[in-house]
C-alpha positions in Angstrom: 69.9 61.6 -118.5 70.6 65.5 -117.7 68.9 64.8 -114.3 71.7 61.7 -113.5 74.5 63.9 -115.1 73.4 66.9 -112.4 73.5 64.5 -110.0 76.5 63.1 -110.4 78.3 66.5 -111.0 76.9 67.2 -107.8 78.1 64.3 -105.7 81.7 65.3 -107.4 81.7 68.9 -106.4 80.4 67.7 -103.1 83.7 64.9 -102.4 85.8 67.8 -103.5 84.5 69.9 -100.9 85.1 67.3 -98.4 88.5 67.2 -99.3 89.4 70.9 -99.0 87.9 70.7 -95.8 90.0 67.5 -94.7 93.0 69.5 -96.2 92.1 72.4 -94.1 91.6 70.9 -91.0 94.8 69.2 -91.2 96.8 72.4 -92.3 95.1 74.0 -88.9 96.3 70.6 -86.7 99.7 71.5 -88.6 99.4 75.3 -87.8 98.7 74.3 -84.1 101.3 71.8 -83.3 103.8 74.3 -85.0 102.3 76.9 -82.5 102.5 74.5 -79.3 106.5 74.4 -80.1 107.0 77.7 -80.6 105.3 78.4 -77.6 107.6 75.8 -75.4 110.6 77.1 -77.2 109.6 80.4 -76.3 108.8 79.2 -72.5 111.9 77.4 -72.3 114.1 80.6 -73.1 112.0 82.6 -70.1 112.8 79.8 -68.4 116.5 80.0 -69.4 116.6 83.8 -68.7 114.9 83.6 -65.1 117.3 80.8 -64.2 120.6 83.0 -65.4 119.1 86.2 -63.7 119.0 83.7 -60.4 122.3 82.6 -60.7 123.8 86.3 -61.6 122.1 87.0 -58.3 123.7 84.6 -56.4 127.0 85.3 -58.4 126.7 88.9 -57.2 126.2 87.8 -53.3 129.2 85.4 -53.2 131.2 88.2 -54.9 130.2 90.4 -51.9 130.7 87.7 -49.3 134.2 87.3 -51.1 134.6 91.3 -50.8 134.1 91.2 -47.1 136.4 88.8 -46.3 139.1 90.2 -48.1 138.4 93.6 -46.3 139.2 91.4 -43.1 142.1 90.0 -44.2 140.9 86.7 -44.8 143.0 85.2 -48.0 140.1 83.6 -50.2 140.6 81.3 -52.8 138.0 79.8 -55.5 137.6 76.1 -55.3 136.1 73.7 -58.4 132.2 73.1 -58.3 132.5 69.5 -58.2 134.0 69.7 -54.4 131.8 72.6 -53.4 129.8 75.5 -54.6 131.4 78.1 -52.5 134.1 80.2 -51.6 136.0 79.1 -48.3 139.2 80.7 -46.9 142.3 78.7 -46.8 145.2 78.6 -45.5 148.4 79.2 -48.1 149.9 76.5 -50.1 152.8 76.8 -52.0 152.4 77.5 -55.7 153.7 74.3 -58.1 156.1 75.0 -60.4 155.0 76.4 -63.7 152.0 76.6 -61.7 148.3 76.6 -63.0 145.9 79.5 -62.7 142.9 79.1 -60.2 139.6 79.6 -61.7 139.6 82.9 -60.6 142.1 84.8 -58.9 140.8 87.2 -56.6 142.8 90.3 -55.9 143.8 89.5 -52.5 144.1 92.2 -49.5 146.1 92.1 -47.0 146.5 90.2 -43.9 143.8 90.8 -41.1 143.7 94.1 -39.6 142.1 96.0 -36.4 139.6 98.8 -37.1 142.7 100.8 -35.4 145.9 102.1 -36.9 148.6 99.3 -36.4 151.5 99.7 -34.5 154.9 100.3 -36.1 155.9 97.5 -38.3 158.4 94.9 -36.8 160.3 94.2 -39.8 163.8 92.8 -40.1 166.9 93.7 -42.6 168.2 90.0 -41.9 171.4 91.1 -41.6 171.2 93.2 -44.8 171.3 97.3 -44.7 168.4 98.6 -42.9 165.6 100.7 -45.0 165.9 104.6 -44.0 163.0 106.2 -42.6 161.8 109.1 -44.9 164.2 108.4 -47.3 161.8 108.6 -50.0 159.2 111.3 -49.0 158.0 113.8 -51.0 158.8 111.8 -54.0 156.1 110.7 -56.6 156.0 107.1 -57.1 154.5 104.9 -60.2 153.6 101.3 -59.1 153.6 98.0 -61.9 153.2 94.6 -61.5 156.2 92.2 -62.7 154.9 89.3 -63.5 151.2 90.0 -64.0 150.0 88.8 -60.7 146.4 89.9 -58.0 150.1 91.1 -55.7 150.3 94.7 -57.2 146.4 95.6 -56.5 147.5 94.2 -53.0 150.5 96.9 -52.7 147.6 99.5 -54.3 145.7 98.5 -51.5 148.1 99.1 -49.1 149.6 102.8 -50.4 145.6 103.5 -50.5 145.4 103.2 -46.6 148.5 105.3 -46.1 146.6 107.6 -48.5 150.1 107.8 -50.5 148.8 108.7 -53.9 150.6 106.7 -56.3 150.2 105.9 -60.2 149.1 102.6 -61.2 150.2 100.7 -64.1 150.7 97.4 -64.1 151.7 97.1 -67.7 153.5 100.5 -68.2 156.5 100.4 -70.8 159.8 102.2 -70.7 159.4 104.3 -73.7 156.0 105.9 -71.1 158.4 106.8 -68.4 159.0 110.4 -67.6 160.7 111.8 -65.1 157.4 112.9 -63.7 157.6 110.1 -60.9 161.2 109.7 -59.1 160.0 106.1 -57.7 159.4 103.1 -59.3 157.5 100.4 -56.9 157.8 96.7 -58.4 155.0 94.4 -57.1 156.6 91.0 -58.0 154.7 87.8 -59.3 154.0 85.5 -62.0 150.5 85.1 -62.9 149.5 82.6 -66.0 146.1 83.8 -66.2 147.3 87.7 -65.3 149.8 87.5 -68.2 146.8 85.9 -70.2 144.7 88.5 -69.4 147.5 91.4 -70.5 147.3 89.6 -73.7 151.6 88.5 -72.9 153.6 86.0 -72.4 156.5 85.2 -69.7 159.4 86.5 -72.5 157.4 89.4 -73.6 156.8 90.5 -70.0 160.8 89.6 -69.0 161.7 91.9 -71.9 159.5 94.6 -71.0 160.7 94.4 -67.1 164.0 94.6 -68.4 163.2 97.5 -70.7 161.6 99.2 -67.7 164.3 98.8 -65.1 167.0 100.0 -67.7 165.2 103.3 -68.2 164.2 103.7 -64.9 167.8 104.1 -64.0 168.3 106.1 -67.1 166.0 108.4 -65.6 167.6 108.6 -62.0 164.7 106.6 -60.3 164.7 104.7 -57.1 163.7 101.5 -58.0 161.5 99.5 -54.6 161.2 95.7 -55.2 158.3 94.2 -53.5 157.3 90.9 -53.1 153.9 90.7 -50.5 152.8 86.8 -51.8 154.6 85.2 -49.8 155.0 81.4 -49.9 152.4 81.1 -52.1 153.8 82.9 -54.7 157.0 81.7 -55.3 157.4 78.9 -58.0 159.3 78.6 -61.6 157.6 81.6 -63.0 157.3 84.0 -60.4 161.4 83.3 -59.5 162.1 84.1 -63.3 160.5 87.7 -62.4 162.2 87.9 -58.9 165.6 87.3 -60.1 165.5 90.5 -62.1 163.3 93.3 -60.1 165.2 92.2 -56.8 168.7 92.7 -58.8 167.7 96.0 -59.3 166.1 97.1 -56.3 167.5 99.9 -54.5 165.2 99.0 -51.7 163.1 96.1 -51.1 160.2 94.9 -49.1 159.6 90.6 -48.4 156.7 89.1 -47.0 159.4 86.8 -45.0 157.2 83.6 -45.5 158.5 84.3 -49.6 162.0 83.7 -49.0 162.3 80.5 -47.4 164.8 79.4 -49.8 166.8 82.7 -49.6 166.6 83.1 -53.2 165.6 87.0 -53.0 168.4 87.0 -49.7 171.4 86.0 -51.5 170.5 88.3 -54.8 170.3 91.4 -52.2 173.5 90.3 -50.3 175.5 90.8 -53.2 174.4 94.6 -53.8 174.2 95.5 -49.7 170.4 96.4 -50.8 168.4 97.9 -48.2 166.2 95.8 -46.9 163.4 94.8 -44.8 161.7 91.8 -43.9 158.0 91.6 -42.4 155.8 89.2 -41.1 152.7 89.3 -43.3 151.5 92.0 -46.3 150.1 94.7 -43.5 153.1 94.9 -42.1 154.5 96.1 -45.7 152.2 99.0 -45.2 154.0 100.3 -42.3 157.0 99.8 -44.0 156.0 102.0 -47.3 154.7 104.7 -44.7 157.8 105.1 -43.3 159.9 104.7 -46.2 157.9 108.1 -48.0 157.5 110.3 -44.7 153.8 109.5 -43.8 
């Protein structure tokens, strides 16, 4: 009877082992599969990271493409993925009224230019007073932007190749004037996504133009209206930023394309503002080189 009661204890510790071992092996299959996914999630992620590093890559070659061409002149604009996946030059077209943003907007250079020093600007007053020559040299000038747009880096752009050294702010406000700079250069145009990206709206930058231009004559400085977009930046929100720099100007500067309408025209007319019309933003250059002496 002991014998048969051994035995069967036996066979019972023996089906329990068994068991474990089932339990165990299934625990492992468990510890694998949970393994195999970690190991795709983790090859997935590499996978992830090479891709991005790829396309910051190609990012950083289109950037440089886009660099070179606007070092030529060449006006570049972004265009939506689903036409193409490139950036193409085009030709302008007129901004809509309370326009959109692009994608991206480039700070744009300006028109084409020769490795050689370009001859004298052929600008026009268009029957308005005619700019003086030197009238402003020797004068320290502070540039802004009025309206937020890629258009004041363009007029940095150009006081850079003149090598006039001037101080860039683009959203300087009156209470930081000093009478350290005697010339105030307004680069003029609306910009959704540059007002966006100034953390402003269209009032709060009208009110802070305003503020500007009132101490800026408080302070006995020539105020030089510029406005190098042309066509392409006219439209609702760049006139609401026109109508008040150009009514202040003492001098001002028109990519001639800009003032079809005569908008900026008829606003000068009625203060006899010096003036000078040019054909394209390099010829602005010229215009800013002879206006300070250089």
């Amino acid at each position: 009877m002991k014998k048969i009661l051994s035995l069967v204890l036996a066979l019972i510790m023996l089906s329990a082992l068994v068991a474990c071992g089932s339990k165990f092996e299934a625990a492992d299959a468990d510890d694998v599969a949970a393994l195999n996914t970690r190991i795709a999630v983790l090859e997935q992620k590499q996978k992830d990271m090479e891709e991005k590093a790829a396309l910051s890559t190609r990012i950083a070659v289109l950037e440089e493409k886009v660099k070179e061409l606007e070092e030529k002149g060449v006006p570049v604009a972004y265009v939506p993925a689903a036409q193409t996946q490139t950036v193409a030059p085009v030709e302008s077209a007129p901004e809509a009224e309370a326009p959109a943003e692009p994608a991206a907007e480039p700070a744009a250079e300006p028109a084409a230019e020769t490795a050689a020093e370009p001859a004298a600007a052929t600008a026009s007053s268009g029957g308005l007073p005619a700019v003086t020559p030197g009238s402003l040299a020797g004068k320290a000038a502070l540039l802004t932007s009025v309206g937020q747009s890629a258009d004041v880096d363009v007029v940095a752009t150009l006081c850079k190749k003149i090598k006039l050294d001037v101080y860039q702010n683009s959203t300087i406000k009156a209470e930081e004037l000093t009478n350290k700079y005697q010339v105030i250069i307004l680069a003029v145009g609306g910009s959704n996504k540059g007002l966006g990206a100034a953390g402003i709206d269209a009032d709060q930058e009208l009110a802070r133009t305003s503020a500007l231009i009132a101490k800026a004559k408080e302070l006995g400085m020539t105020i030089v209206a510029m406005h190098t977009g042309g066509a392409d930046r006219r439209g609702t929100l760049s006139d609401s930023f026109i109508k008040p720099a150009f009514a202040a100007a003492d001098i001002a500067i028109i990519v001639e394309s800009g003032d079809a309408d005569h908008l900026m025209y008829d606003i000068l007319a009625a203060n006899n503002t010096p003036t000078a019309y040019v054909a394209k933003a390099a010829d602005a250059r010229n215009m800013l080189k002879e206006l300070f002496g250089l």
